[in-house]
N, CA, C and O of each residue as an XYZ file, in Angstrom:
788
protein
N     123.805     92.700    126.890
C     125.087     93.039    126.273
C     125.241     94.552    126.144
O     124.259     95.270    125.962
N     126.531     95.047    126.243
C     126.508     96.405    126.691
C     126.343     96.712    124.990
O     126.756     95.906    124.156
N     125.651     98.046    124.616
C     125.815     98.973    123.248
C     126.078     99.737    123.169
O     125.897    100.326    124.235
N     126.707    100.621    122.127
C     127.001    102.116    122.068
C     125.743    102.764    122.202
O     124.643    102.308    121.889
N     126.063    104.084    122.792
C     124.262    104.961    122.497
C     124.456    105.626    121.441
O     125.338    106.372    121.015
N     122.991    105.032    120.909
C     122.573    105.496    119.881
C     122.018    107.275    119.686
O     120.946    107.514    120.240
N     122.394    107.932    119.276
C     122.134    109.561    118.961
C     121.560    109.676    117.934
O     121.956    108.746    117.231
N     120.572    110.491    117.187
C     119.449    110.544    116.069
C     119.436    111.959    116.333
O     119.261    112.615    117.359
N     119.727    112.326    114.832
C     119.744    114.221    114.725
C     118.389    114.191    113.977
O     118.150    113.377    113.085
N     117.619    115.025    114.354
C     116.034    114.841    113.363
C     116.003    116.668    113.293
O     116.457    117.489    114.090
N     115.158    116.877    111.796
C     114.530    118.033    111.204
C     114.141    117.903    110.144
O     114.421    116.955    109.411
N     113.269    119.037    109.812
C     112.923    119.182    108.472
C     114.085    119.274    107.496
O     115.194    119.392    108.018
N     114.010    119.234    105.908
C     115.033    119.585    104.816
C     115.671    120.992    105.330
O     115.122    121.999    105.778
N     116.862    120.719    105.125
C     118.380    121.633    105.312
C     118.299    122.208    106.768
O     118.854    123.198    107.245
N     117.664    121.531    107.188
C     118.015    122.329    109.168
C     118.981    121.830    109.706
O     119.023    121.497    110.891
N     120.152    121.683    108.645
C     121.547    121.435    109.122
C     122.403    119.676    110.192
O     123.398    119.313    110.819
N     120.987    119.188    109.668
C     121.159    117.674    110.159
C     122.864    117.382    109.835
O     123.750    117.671    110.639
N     122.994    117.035    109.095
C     124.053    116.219    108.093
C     125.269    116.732    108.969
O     125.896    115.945    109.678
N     125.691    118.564    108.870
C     126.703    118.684    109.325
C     126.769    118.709    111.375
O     127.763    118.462    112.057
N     125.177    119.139    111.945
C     125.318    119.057    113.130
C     126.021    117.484    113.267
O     126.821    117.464    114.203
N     125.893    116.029    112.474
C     126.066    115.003    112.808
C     127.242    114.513    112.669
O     127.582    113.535    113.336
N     128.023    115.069    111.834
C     129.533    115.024    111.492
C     130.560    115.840    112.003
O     131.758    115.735    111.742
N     129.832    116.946    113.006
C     130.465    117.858    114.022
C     130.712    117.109    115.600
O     131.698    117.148    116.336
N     129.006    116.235    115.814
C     129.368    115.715    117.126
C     129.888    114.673    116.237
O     130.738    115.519    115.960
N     130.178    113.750    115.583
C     130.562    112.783    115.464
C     132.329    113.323    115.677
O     133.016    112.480    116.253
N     132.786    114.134    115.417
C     134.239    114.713    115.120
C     134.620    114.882    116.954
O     135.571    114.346    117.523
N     133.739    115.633    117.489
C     133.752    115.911    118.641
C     134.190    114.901    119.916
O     135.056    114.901    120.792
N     133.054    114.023    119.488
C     133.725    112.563    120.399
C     134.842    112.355    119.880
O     135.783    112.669    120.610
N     135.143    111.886    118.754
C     136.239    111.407    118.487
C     137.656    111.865    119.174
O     138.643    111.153    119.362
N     137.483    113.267    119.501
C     138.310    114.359    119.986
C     138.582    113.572    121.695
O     139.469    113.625    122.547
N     137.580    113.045    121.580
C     137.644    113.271    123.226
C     137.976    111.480    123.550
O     138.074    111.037    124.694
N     138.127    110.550    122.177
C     138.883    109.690    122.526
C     137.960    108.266    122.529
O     138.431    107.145    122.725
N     136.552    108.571    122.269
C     135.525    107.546    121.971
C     135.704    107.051    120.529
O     136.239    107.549    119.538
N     134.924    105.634    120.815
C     134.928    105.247    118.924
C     133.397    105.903    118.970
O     132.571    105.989    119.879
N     133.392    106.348    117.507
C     132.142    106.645    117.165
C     132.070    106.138    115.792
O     133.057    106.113    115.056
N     130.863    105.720    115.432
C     130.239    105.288    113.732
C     129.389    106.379    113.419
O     129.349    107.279    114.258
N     128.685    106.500    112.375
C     128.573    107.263    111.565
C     127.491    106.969    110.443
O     127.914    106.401    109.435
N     125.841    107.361    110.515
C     125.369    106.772    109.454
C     124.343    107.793    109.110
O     124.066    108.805    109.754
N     123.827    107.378    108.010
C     123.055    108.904    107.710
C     121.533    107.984    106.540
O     121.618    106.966    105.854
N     120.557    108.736    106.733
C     119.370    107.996    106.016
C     118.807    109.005    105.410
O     119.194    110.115    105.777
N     117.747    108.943    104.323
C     117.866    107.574    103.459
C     119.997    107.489    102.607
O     120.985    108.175    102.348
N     119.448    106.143    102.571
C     121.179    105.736    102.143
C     121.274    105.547    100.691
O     121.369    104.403    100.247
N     121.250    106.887     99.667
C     120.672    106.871     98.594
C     121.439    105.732     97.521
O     120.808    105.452     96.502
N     122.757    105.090     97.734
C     123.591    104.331     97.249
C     123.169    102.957     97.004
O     123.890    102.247     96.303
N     122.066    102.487     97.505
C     121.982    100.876     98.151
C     120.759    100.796     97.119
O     120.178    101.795     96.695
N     120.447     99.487     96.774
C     119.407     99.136     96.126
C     118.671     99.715     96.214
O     118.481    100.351     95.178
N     117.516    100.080     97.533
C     116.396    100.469     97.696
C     116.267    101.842     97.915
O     115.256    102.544     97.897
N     117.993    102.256     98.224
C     117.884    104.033     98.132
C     117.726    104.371     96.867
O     117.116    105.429     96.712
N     118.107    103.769     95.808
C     117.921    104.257     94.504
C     116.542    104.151     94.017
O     116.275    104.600     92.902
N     115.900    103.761     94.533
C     114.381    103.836     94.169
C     113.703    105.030     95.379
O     112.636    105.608     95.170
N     114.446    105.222     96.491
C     113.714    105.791     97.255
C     113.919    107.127     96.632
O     112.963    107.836     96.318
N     115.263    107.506     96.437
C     115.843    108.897     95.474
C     114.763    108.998     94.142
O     114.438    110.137     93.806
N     114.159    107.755     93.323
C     113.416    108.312     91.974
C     111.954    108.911     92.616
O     111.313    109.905     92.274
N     111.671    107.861     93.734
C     110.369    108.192     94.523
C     110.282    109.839     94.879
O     109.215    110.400     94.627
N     111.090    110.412     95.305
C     111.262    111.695     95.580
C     111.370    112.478     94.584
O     111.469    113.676     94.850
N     111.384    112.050     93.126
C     110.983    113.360     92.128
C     110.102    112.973     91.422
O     109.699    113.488     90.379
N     109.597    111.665     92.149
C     108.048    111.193     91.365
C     106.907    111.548     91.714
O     106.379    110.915     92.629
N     106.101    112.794     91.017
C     104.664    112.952     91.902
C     103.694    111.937     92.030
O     102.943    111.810     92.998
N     103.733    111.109     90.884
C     103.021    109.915     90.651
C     102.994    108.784     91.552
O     102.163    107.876     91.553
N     104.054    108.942     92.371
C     104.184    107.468     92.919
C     103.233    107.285     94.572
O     103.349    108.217     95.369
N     102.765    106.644     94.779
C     102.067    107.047     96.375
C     102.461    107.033     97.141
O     103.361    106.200     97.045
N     102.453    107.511     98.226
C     102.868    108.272     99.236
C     102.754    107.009    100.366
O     103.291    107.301    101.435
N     102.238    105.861    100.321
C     102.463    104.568    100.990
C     104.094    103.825    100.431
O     105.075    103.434    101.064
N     103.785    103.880     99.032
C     105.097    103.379     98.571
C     106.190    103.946     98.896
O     107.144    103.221     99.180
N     106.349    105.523     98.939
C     107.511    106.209     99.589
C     107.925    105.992    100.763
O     109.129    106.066    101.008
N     106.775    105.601    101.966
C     107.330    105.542    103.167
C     107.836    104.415    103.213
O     108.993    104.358    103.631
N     107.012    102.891    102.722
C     107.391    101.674    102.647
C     109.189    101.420    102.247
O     109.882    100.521    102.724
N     109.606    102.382    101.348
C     110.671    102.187    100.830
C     111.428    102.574    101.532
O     112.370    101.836    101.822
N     111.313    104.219    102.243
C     111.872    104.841    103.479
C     112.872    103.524    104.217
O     114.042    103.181    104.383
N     111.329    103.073    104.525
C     111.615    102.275    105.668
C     112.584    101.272    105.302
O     113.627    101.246    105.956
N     112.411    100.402    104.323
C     113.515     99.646    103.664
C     114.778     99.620    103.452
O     115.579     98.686    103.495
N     114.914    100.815    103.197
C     116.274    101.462    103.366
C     116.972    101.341    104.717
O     118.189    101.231    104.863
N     116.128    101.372    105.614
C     116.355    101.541    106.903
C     116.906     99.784    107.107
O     118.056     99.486    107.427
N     115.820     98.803    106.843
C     116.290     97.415    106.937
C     117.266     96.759    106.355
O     117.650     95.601    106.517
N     117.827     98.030    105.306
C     118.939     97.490    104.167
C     120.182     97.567    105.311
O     121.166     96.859    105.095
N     120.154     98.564    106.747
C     120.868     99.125    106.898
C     121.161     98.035    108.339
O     122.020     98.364    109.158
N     120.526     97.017    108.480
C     120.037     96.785    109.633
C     121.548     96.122    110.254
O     122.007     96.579    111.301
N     122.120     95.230    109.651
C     122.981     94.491    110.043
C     124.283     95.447    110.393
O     125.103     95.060    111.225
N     124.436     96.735    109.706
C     125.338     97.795    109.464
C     124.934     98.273    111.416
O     125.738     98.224    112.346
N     123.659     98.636    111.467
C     123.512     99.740    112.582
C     124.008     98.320    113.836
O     124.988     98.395    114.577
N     123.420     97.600    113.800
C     123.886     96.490    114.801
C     125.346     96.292    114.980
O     125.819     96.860    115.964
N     126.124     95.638    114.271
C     127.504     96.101    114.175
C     128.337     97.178    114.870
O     129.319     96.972    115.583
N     127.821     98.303    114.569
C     128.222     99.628    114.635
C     127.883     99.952    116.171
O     128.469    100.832    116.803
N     126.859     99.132    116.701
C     126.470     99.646    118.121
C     127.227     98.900    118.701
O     127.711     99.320    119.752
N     127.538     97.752    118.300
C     128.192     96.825    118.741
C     129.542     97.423    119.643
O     129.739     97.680    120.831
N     130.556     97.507    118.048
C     131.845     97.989    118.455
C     131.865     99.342    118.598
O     132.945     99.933    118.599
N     130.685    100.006    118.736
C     131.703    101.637    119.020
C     130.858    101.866    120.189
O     129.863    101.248    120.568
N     131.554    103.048    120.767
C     130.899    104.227    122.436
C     129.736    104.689    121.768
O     128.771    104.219    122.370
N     129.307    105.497    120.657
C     128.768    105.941    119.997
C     128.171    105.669    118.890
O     129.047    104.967    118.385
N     127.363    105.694    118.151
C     126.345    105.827    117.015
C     125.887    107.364    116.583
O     124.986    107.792    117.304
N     126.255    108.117    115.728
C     125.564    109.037    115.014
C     124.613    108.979    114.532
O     124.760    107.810    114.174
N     123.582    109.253    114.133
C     122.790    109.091    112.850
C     122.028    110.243    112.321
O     121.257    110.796    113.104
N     122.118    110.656    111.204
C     121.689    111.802    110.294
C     120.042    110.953    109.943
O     119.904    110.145    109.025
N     119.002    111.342    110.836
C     117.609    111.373    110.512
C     117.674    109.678    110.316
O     118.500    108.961    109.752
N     116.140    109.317    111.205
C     116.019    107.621    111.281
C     114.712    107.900    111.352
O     114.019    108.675    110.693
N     114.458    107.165    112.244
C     112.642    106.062    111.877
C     111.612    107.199    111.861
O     110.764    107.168    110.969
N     111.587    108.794    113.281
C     110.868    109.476    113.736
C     110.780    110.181    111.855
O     109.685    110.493    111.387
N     111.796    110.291    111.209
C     111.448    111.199    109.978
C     110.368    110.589    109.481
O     109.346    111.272    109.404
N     110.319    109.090    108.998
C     109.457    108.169    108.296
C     108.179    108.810    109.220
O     107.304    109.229    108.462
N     107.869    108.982    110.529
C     106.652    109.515    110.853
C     106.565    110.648    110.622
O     105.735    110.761    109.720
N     107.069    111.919    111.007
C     107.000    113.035    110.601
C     106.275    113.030    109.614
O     105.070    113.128    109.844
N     106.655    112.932    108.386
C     106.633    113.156    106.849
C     105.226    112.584    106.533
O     104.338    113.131    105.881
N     105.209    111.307    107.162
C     104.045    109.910    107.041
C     102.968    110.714    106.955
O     102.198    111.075    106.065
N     103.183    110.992    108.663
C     101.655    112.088    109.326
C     100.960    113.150    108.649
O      99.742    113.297    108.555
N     102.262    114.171    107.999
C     101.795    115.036    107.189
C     101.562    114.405    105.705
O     101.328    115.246    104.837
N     101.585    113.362    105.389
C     101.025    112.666    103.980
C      99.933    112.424    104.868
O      99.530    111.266    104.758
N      99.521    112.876    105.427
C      97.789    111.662    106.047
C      97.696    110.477    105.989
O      96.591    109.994    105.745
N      98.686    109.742    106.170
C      99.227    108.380    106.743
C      99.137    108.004    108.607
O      99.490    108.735    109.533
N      98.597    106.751    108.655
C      98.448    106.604    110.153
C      99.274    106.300    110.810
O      99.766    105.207    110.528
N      99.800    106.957    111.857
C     101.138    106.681    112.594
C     101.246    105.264    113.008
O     102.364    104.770    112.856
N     100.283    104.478    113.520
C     100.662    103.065    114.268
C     101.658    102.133    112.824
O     102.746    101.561    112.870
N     100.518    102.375    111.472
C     100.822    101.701    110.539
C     102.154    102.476    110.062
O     102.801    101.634    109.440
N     102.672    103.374    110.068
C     104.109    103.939    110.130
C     104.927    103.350    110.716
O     105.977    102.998    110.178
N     104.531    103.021    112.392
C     105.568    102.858    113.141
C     105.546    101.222    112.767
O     106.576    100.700    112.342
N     104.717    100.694    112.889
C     105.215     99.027    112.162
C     106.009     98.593    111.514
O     106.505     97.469    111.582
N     106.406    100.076    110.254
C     107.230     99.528    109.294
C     108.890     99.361    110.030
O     109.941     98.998    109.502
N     108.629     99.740    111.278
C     109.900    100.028    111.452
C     110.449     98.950    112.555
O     111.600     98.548    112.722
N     109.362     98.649    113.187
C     109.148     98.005    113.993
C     110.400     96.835    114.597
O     110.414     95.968    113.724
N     111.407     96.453    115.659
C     112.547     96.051    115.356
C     113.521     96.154    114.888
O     114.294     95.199    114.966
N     113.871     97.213    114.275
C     115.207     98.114    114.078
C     115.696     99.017    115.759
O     114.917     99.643    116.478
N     117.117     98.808    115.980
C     117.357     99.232    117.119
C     116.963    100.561    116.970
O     116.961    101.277    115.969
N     116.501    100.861    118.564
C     115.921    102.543    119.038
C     117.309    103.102    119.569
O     118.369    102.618    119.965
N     116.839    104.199    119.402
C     117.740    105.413    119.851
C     118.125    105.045    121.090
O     118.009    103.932    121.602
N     118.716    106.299    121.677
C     119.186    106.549    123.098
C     118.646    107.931    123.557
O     118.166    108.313    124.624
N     118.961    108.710    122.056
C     118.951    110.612    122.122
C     118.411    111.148    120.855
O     118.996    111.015    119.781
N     117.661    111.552    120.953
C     116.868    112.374    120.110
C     116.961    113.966    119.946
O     116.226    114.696    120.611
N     117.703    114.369    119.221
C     117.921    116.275    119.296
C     117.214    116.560    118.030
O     117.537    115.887    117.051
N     116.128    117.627    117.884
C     115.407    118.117    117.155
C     115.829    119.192    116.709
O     115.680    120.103    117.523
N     116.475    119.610    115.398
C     116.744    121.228    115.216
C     115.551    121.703    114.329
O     114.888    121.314    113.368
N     115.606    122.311    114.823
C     114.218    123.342    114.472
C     114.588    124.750    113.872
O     114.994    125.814    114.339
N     114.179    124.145    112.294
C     114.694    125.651    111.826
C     112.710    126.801    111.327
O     111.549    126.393    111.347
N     113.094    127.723    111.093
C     111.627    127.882    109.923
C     111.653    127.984    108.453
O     112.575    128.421    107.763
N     110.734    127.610    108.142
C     110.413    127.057    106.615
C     111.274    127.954    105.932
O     111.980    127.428    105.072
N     111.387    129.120    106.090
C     111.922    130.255    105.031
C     113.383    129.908    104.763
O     114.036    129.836    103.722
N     113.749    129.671    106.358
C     115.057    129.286    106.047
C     115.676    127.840    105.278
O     116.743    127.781    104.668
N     114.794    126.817    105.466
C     114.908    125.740    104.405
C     115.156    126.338    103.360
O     116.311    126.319    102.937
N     114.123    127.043    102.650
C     113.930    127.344    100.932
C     114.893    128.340    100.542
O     115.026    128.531     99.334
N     115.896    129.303    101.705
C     116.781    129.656    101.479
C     117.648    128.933    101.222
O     118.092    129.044    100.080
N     118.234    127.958    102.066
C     119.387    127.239    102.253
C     119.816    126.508    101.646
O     120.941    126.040    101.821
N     118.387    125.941    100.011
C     118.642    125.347     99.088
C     117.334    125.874     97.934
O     116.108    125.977     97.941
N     118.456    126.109     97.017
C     116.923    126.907     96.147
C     117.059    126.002     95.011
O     116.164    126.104     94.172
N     118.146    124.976     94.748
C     117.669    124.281     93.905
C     117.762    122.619     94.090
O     118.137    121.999     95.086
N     117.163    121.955     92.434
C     116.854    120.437     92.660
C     116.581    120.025     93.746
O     117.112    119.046     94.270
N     115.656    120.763     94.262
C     114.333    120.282     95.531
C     113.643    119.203     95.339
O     113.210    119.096     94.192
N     113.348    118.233     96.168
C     112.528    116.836     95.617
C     110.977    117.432     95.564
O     110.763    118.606     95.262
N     109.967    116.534     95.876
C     108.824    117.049     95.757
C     108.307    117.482     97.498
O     107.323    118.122     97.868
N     109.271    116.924     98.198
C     108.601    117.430     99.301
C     109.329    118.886     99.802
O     108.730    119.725    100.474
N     110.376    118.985     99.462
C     111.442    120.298     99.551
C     110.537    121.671     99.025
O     110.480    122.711     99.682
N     109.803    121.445     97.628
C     108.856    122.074     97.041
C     108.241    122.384     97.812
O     108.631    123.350     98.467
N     107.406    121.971     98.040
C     106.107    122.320     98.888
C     105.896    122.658    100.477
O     105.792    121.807    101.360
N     105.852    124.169    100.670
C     106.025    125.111    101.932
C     105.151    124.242    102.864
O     105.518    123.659    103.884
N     103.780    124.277    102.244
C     102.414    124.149    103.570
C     102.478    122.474    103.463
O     101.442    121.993    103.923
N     103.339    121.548    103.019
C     103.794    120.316    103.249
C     104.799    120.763    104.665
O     104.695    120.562    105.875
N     105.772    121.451    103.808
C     106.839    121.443    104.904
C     106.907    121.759    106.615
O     107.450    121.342    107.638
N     105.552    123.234    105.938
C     104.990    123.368    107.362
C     104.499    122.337    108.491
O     104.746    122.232    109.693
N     103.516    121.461    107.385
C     103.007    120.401    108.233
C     103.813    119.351    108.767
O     103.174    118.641    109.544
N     105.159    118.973    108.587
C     106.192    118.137    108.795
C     106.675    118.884    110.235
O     106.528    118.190    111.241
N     107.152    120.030    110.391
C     107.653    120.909    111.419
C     106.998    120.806    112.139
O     107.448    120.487    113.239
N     105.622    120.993    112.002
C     104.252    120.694    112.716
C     104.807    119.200    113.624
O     105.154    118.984    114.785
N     104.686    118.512    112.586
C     104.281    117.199    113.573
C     105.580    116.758    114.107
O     105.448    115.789    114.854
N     106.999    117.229    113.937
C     108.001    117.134    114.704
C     108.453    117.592    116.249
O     109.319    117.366    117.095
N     107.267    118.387    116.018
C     107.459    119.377    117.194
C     106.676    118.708    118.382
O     107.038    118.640    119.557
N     105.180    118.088    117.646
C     104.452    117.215    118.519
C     105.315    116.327    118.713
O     105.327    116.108    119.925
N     106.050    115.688    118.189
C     106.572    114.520    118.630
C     107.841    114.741    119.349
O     108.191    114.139    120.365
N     108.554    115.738    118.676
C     109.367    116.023    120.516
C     108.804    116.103    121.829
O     109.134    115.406    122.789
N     107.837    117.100    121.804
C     106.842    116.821    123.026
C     106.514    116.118    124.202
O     106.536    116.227    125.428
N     106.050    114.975    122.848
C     105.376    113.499    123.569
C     106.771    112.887    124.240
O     106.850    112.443    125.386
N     107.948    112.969    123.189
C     108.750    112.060    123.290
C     110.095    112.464    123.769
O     111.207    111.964    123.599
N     109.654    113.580    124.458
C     110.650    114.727    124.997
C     112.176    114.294    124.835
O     113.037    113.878    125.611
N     112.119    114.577    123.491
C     113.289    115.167    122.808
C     113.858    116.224    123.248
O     113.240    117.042    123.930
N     115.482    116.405    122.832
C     115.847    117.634    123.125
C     115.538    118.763    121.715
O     115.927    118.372    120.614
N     115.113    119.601    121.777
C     115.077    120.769    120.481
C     115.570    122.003    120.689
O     115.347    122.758    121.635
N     116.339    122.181    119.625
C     117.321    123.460    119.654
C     116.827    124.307    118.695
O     116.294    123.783    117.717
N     116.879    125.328    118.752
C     116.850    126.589    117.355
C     117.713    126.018    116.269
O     118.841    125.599    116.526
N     117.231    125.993    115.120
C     118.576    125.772    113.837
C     119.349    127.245    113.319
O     120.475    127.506    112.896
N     118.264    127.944    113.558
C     118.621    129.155    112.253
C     119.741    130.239    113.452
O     119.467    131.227    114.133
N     120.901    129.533    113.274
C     121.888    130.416    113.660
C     123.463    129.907    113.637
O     123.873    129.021    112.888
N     123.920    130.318    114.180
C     125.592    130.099    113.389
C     125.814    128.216    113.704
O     125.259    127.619    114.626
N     126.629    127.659    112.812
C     126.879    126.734    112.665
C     127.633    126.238    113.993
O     127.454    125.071    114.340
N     128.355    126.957    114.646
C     129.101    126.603    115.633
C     128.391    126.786    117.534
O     128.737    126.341    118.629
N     127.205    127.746    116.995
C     126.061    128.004    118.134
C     125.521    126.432    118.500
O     125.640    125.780    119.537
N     124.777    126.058    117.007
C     123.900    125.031    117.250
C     124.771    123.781    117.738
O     124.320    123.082    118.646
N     125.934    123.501    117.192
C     126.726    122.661    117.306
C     127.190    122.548    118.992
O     126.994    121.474    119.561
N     127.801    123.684    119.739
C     127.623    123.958    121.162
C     126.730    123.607    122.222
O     126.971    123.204    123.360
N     125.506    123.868    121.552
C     124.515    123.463    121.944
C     123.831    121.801    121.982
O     122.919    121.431    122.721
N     124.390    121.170    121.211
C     124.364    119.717    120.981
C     125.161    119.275    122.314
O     124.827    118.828    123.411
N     126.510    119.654    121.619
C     127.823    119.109    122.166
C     127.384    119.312    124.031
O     127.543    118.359    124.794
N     126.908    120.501    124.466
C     126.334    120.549    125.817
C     125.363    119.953    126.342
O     125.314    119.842    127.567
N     124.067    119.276    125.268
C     122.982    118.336    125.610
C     124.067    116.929    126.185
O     124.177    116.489    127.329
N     124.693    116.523    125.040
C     125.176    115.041    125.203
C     126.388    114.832    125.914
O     126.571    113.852    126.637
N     127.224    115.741    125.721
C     128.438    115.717    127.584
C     127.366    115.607    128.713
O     127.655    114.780    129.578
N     126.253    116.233    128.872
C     125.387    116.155    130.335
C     124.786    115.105    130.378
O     124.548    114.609    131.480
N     124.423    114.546    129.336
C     123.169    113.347    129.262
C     124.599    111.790    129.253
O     124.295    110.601    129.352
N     125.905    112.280    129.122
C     126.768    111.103    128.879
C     128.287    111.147    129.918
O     129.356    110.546    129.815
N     127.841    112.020    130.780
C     128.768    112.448    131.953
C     130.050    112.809    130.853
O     131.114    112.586    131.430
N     130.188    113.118    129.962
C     131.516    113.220    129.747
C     132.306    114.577    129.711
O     131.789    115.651    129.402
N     134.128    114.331    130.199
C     134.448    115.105    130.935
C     135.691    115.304    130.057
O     136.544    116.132    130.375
């Protein structure tokens, strides 16, 4: 059965995910595609509201955070199916690869990461913005969760994003520059990768 392709914006905190995803999402639209629109964690939904306390809880373990991650993700499941269904397109503001990212740098084992996710539809496109740490902790200096806090965390997240573009040859762009650069730069990955004219 034919699906929309699925697109997945991935980075560390404030490397401009949210709005790169609501720029191409605007973009297609321009050009006459349906596009949907979804963004994770989905702090509104049952299990986002625990995933949101998890994030200013130092106490809580770092298995339980991802577990919930992931949940969120299954809360979402019938939504992303749907959505691939009827539209050209799928957006999505950060999905399953974050739950590893983050996992890895908790010293969590990737296979047992990727399980949790295991059967939720995959991508199509993967774009990595890549900002540096400094510029995160600029871009938001306050009500940081616990992982926003912590630099040589954050480092290690960037770290293992980067491996995993790599492996999984992603596209990765620079973040730290004008809003309408990085956005160009998207918009030119996915017209080439989607013939569109």
């Amino acid at each position: 059965m034919k699906r929309g392709k699925f697109i997945v914006i991935e980075g560390i905190d404030q490397s401009g995910k949210k709005t790169q995803s609501l720029l191409l999402r605007n973009r297609l639209k321009k050009k006459g595609y349906k596009v949907g629109y979804i963004s994770f964690p989905k702090y509104e939904t049952t299990i986002g509201k625990l995933v949101k306390k998890c994030l200013h809880d130092d106490n809580m373990s770092v298995e339980i955070s991802h577990i919930l991650l992931s949940a969120n993700r299954w809360e979402a499941e019938k939504e992303l199916r749907k959505l691939l269904e009827k539209m050209d397109f799928l957006v999505c503001n950060r999905y399953r690869d974050s739950n590893i990212a983050y996992g890895l740098a908790n010293g969590l084992n990737k296979k047992w990461l990727e399980n949790l996710d295991q059967g939720l539809p995959k991508q199509d496109l993967t774009i990595l913005i890549d900002i540096p740490i400094t510029e995160s902790v600029i871009r938001k200096t306050k009500n940081r969760d616990r992982y926003e806090k912590n630099k040589k965390f954050l480092n290690n997240v960037k770290l293992r994003y980067n491996n995993l573009a790599r492996k999984n040859k992603w596209f990765k762009i620079k973040g730290d520059r004008s809003k309408d650069e990085v956005s160009n730069e998207i918009w030119n990955i996915v017209e080439k990768k989607y013939k569109i004219k």
